[in-house]
C-alpha positions in Angstrom: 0.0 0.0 0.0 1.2 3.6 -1.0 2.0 6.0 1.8 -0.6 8.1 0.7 -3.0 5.3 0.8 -2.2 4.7 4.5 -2.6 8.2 5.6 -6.0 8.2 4.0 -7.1 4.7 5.0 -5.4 6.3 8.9 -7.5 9.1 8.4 -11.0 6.6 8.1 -9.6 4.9 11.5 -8.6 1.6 10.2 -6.8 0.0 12.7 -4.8 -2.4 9.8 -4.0 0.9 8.3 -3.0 2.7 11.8 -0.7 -0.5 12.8 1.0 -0.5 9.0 2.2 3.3 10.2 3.2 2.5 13.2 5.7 -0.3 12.0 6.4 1.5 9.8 7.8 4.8 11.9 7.8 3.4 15.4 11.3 3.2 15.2 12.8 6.3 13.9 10.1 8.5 16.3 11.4 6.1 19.1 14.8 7.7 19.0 13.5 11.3 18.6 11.4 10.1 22.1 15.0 9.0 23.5 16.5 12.0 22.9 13.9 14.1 25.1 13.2 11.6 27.9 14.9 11.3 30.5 14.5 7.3 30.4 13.5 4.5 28.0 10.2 4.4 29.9 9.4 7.8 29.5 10.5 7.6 25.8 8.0 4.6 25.1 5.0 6.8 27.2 6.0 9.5 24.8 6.0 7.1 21.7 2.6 6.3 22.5 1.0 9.4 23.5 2.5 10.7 19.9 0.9 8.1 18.1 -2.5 8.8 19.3 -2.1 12.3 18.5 -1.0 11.3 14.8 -3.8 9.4 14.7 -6.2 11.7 15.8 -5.0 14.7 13.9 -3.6 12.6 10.4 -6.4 14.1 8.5 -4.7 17.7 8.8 -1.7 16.4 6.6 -2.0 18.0 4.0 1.0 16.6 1.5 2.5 19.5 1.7 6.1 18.9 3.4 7.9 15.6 4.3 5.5 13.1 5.8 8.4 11.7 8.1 9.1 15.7 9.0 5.4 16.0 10.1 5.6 12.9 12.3 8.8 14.2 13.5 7.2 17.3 14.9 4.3 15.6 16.3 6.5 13.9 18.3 8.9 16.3 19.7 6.0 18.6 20.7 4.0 15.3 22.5 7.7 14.8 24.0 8.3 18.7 25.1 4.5 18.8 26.1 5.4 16.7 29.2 7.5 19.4 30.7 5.3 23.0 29.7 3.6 22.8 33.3 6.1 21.2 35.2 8.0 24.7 35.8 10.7 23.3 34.2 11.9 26.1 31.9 11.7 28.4 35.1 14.9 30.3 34.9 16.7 32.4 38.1 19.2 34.3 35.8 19.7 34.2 31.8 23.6 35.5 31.6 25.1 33.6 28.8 27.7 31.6 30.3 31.1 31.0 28.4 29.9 28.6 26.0 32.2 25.5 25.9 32.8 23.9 22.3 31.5 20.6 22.4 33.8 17.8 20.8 32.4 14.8 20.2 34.5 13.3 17.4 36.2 10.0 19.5 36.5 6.9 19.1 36.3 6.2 22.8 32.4 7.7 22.8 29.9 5.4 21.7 26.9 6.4 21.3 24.9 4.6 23.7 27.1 6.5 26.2 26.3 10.3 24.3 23.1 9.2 24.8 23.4 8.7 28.3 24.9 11.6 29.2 22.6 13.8 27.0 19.3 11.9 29.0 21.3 12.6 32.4 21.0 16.6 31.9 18.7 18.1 33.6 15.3 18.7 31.6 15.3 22.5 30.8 19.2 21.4 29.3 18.7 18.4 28.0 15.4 19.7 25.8 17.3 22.8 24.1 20.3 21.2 23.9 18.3 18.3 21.3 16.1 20.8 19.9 19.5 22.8 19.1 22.3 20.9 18.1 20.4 17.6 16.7 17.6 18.7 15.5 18.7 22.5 14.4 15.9 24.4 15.4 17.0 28.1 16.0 16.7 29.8 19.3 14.0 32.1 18.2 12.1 28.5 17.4 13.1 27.1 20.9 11.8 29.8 22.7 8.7 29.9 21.1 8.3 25.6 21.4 8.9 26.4 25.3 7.2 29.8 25.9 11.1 30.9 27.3 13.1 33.9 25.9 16.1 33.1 23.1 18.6 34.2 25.7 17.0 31.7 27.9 17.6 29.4 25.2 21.1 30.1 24.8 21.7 30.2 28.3 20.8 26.6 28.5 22.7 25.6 25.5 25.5 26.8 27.1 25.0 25.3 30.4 24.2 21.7 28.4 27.3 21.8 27.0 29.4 22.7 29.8 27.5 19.9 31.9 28.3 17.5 28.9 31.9 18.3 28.0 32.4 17.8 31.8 31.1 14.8 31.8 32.8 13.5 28.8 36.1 14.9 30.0 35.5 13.2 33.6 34.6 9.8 31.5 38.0 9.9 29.5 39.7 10.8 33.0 38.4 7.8 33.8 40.0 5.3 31.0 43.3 6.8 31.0 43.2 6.2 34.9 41.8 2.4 34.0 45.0 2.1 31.3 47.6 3.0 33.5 
């Protein structure tokens, strides 16, 4: 069956039809739920919750755009929707902080452990960070996505990294200590 096919026979509420999708994307939206949830739990809670919102709101595609794109932002917004009341984006003092280059080009990273480290930040970090630097939204975008101000943004992109490039460096501390 044709993609377009699906989406329509989605659109009628054919559960054969709604399944085929979800085979069909589960797994690349499962790793754009990874990267904003603080746990595999949370990501599979935020796979599903996504789903039924494709589901419910397929009929508004209107072939216009990347159908993957669409699904994409379905799924970051069901995945940043989780945080809007929690006070999470709640910030004391937006001074950009000295923002540290990440580096992430070694061959002692896998990326089971990027990804660790990236779901260990705290939320308000961890969320900008992803939206920013692997998913390239702007920080005009960002700080509309999570009602804070760009400098807010930055701020926390800055702070992500930091945490991050600490970590890393702490990790690598670690296996030259192991080697010797």
């Amino acid at each position: 069956m044709s993609l377009k096919q699906l989406i329509i026979n989605c659109s009628k509420n054919d559960t054969k039809a709604q399944s085929e999708l979800y085979q069909l994307f589960s797994s690349k939206l499962f790793s754009v739920c990874l990267k904003y949830s603080r746990n595999y739990v949370e990501a599979e809670d935020n796979l599903q919750d996504a789903f039924l919102t494709i589901f419910e709101k397929i009929g508004q595609y209107n072939n216009k755009g990347s159908f993957e794109g669409w699904l994409k932002r379905i799924t970051i917004n069901t995945a940043l929707q989780r945080y809007r009341g929690q006070g999470v984006f709640e910030i004391v003092n937006e001074e950009l902080i000295e923002d540290d280059e990440l580096d992430i080009e070694d061959d002692e990273l896998t990326v089971e452990f990027l990804l660790g480290i990236i779901q260990e930040l705290p939320d308000r970090y961890r969320l900008v960070f992803n939206l920013y630097a692997l998913d390239g939204y702007s920080h005009n975008e960002i700080a509309e996505l999570l009602s804070i101000t760009s400098g807010t943004s930055k701020s926390n992109l800055a702070r992500a990294r930091r945490l991050l490039v600490e970590k890393i460096e702490a990790y690598k501390a670690s296996l030259n200590s192991q080697s010797l």
